[in-house]
C-alpha positions in Angstrom: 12.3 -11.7 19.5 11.7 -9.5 16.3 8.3 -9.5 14.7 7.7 -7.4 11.6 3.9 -6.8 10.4 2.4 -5.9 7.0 -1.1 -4.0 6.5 -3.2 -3.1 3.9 -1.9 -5.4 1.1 -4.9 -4.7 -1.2 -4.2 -7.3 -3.9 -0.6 -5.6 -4.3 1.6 -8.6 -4.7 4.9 -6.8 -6.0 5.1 -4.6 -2.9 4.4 -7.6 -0.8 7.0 -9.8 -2.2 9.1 -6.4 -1.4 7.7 -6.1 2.2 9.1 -9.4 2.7 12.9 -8.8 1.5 12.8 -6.1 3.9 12.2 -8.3 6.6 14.0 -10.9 6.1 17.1 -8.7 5.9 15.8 -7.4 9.1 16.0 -10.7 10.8 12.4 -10.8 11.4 11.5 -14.2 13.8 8.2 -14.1 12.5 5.7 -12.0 10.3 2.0 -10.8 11.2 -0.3 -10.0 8.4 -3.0 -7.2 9.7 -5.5 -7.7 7.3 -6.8 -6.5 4.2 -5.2 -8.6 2.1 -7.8 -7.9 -1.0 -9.9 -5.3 -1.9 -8.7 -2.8 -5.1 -10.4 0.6 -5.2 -9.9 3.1 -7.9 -8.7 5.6 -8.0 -7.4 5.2 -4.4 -4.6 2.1 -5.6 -1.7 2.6 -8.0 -1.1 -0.8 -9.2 -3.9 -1.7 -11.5 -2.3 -3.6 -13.8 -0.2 -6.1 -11.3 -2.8 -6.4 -8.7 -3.2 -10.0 -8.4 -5.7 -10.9 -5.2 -5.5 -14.1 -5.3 -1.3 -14.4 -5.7 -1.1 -12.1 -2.4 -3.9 -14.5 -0.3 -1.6 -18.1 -0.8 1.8 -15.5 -0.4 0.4 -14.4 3.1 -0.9 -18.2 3.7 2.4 -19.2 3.0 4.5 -16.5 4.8 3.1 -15.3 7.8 2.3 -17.1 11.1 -0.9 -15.0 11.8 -3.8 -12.8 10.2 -6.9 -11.3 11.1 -9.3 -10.3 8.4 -10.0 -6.6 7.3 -13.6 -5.5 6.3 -12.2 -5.4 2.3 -11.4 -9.1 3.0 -14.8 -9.7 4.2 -16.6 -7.9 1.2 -14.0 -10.2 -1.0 -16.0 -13.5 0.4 -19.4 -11.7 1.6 -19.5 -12.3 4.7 -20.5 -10.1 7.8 -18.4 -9.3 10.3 -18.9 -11.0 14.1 -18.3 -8.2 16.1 -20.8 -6.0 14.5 -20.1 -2.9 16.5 -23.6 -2.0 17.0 -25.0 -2.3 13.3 -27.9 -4.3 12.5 -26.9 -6.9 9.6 -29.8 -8.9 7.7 -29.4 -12.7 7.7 -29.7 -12.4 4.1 -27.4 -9.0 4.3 -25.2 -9.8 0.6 -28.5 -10.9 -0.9 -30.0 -7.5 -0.9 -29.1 -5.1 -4.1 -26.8 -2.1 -3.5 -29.3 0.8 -2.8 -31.4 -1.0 0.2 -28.1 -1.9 2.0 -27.7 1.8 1.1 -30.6 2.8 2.7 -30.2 0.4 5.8 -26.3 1.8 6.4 -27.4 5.3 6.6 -23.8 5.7 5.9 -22.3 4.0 8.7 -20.8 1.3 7.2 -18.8 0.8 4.2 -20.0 -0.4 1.2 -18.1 -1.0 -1.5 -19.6 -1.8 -5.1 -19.5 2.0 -6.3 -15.6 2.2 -6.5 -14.3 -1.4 -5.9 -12.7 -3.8 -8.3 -14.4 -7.4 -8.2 -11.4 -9.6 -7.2 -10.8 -13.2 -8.4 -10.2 -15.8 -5.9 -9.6 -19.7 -5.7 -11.3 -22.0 -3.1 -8.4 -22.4 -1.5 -8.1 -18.7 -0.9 -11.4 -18.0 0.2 -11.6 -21.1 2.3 -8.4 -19.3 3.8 -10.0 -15.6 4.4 -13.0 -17.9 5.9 -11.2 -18.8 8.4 -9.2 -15.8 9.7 -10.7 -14.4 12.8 -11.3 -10.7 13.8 -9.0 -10.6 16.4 -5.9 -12.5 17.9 -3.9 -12.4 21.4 -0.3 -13.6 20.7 2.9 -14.4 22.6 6.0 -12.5 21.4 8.9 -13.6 23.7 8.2 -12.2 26.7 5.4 -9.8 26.0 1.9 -10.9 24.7 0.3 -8.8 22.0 -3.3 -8.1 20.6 -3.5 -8.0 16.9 -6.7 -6.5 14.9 -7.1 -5.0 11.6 -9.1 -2.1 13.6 -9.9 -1.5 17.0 -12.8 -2.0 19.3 -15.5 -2.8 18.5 -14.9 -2.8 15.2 -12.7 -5.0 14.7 -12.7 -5.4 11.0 -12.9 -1.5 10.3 -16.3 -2.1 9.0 -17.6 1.0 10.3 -17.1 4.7 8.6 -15.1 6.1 11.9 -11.6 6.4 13.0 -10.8 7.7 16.9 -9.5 11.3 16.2 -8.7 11.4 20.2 -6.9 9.3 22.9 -9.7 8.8 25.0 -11.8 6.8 22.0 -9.1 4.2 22.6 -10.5 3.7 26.0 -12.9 0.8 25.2 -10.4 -0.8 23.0 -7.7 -0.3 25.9 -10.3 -2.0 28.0 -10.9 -5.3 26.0 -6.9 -5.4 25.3 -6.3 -5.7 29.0 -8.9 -8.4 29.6 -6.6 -10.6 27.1 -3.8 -9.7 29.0 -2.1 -7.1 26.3 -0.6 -3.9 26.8 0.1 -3.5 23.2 -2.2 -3.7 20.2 -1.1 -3.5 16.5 -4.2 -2.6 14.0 -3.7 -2.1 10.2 -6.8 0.2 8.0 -5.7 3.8 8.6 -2.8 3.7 5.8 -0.9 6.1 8.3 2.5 7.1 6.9 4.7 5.8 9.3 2.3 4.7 11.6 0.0 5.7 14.5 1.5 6.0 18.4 -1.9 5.8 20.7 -1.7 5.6 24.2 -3.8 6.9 26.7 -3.3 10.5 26.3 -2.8 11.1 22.7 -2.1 10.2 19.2 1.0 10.5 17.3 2.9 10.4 14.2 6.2 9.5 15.1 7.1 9.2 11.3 10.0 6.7 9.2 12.7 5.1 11.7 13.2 3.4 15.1 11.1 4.5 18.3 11.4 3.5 22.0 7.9 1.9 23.2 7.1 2.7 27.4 5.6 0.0 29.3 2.0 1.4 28.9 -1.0 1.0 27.1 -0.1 0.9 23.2 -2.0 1.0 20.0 0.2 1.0 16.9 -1.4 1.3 13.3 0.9 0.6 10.9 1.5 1.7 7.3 0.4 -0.2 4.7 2.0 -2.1 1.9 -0.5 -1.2 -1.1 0.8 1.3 -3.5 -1.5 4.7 -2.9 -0.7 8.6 -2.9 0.6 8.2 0.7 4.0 6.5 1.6 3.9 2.9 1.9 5.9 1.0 4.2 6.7 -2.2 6.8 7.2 -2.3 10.8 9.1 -4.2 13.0 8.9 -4.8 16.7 11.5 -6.1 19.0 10.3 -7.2 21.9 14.0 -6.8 23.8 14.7 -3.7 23.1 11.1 -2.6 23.2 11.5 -0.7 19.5 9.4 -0.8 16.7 11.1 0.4 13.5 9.1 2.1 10.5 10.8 1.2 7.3 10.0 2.7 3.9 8.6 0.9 0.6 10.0 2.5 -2.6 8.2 1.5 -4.9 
């Protein structure tokens, strides 16, 4: 079975539409959306004057058998994430103005009304982003996969962090097996390429097709939203045991 997986949309609907020629000329049985669907900050996005949130919530609706929610998908609806990785959210945590959630983050989590583009939505869209959930265990074939739009226990990438070693995976690794999964696919670190995480480092392995070992995984992949990085779409085949990195052009 071939899956292929798009990340990081960020209201970009031209390169999504793309994503998805790509993989259907790939053969793709199904596609996974890894969150982030919305969420447009300047300068960091290049395609200000096509963005179109709520065209790229009903395309991924329509499309794509799963999704988990990314934290710029929660901000879009205002809601706080369930796994809450520590941090002490107010009931009334969206009612507060900007500089007390400020002063409450102490810059460990992301907030986002300083650089990011209010997005429009319809109620069918955000009753859809309502109801994704922060993580998913799902059977591919033979092999049964863990999807998130970040990793333990953050699942949402709410948090200002990203592991910068193998061994931050641990916990993450930990959780993964208890659902039965050897292999994890997460979205929110716009990687170009993607990340290759198992338990004794962190790679790059760059554009292409790469041979997966029968261990502990955790795969980032690239995202779809136009930025200064490449862009791009992933595929996994769960025969062969190959995930391929394919370029976005545009």
């Amino acid at each position: 079975m071939k899956a292929g997986f798009v990340a990081d949309i960020h209201e970009d609907i031209n390169n999504l539409q793309n994503a998805f020629l790509i993989l259907e000329k790939e053969k793709c049985d199904t596609v996974i959306c890894l969150g982030d669907i919305v969420g447009f900050t300047i300068p960091f996005y290049k395609n200000i004057s096509s963005r179109d949130a709520d065209s790229c919530v009903r395309f991924i609706k329509n499309n794509c058998s799963a999704s988990v929610i990314g934290n710029h998908d929660l901000f879009a609806i205002k809601k706080v994430p369930a796994n809450k990785a520590g941090f002490n959210y107010t009931d009334n945590w969206y009612s507060l103005d900007y500089e007390t959630r400020s002063a409450l983050s102490k810059n460990r989590i992301w907030l986002y009304e300083d650089n990011e583009i209010p997005c429009v939505l319809s109620d069918e869209s955000i009753e859809y982003l309502s109801g994704l959930q922060e993580f998913y265990t799902i059977q591919l074939g033979t092999k049964k996969i863990f999807i998130s739009h970040f990793c333990h226990p953050d699942f949402t990438g709410s948090h200002i962090h990203f592991p910068a070693e193998a061994f931050h995976l641990k916990n993450h690794f930990e959780f993964a097996k208890e659902h039965n999964c050897k292999i994890s696919f997460s979205g929110h670190g716009h990687p170009e390429g993607c990340l290759l995480t198992n338990d004794e480092k962190i790679i790059n392995p760059g554009s292409g097709v790469h041979q997966l070992k029968d261990e502990m995984l955790w795969i980032v992949a690239p995202p779809v939203a136009r930025t200064s990085r490449k862009n791009g779409v992933m595929t996994f085949d769960t025969d062969s045991m190959q995930i391929k990195l394919i370029p976005l052009t545009s």
